[in-house]
N, C-alpha and C positions, 0 to 999 in steps of 0.2 A: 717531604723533606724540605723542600721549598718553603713552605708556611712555616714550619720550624724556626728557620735562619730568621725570617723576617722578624718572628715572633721576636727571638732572641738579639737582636738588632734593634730591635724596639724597645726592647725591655733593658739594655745595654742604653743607648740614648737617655730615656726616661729618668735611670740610674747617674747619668752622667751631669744632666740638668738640675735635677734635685741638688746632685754633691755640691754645686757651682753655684749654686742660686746665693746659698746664704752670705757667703764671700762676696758678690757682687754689692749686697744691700747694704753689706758693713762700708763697703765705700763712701768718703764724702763726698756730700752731694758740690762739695765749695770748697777750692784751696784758703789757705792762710794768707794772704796776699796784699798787695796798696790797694788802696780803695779807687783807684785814679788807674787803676791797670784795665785794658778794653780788648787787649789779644791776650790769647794763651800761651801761657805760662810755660818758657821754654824750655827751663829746670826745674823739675818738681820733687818733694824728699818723701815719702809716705812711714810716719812711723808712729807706734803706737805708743802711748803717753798719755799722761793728765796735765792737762792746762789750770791753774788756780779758776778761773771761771766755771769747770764744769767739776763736777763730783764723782765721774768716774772716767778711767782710764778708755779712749776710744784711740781711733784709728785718727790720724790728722794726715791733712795732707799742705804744704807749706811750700809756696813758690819761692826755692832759693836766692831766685836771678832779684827779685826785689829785697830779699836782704842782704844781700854779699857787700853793698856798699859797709853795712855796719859792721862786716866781720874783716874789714881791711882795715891794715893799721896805715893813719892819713900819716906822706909823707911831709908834707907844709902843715902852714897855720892854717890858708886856705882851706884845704880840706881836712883841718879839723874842726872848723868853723863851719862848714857844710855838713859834716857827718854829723855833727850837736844839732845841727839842728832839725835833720834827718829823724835821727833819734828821738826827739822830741813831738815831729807829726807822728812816727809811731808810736810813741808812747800814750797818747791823743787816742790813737785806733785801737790797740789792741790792750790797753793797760797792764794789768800785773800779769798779762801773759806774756808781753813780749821779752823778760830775762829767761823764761823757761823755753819759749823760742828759738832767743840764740844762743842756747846752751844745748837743744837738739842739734840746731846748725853746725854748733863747734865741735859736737860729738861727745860733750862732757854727759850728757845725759843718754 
């Protein structure tokens, strides 16, 4: 009776790793993020989408905390003269992916 459980305990486990595996692989390996960012990523958004870069829809995963700057509306010139230009080093890194970006961020997408 004893080998039994074990058996079925094992074979339960076995079952359980298998289900879990594939889920883990679809994870990326690298958030969306500043290129200049060296700690992790304190807000992270994980959602599934097509960026114009790639040809099919995957799992992305996209450090918020480095774009919130660009989804505030600048209360001065100052900081709309910061944000432009914000905008511009990422436009630099990420190209015609970052409107589809922050249109997951703003939830339009």
């Amino acid at each position: 009776m004893r080998l039994r459980s074990t058996v079925l305990v094992l074979l339960g486990l076995t079952y359980l790793f298998t289900a879990v595996s594939p889920v883990q692989a679809a994870v990326p390996e690298q958030c969306i993020q500043h290129k200049n960012r060296v700690k992790a990523c304190p807000h992270q958004l994980y959602r599934a989408d097509k960026l114009p870069s790639h040809n099919t829809t995957q799992l992305l995963c996209i450090c918020v905390t480095d774009f919130q700057p660009l989804l505030q509306q600048p209360d001065n010139e100052q900081q709309k003269i910061e944000q432009n230009m914000l905008r511009r080093q990422y436009q630099v890194q990420f190209g015609d992916d970052l409107p589809v970006i922050l249109a997951i961020l703003q939830h339009q997408r």
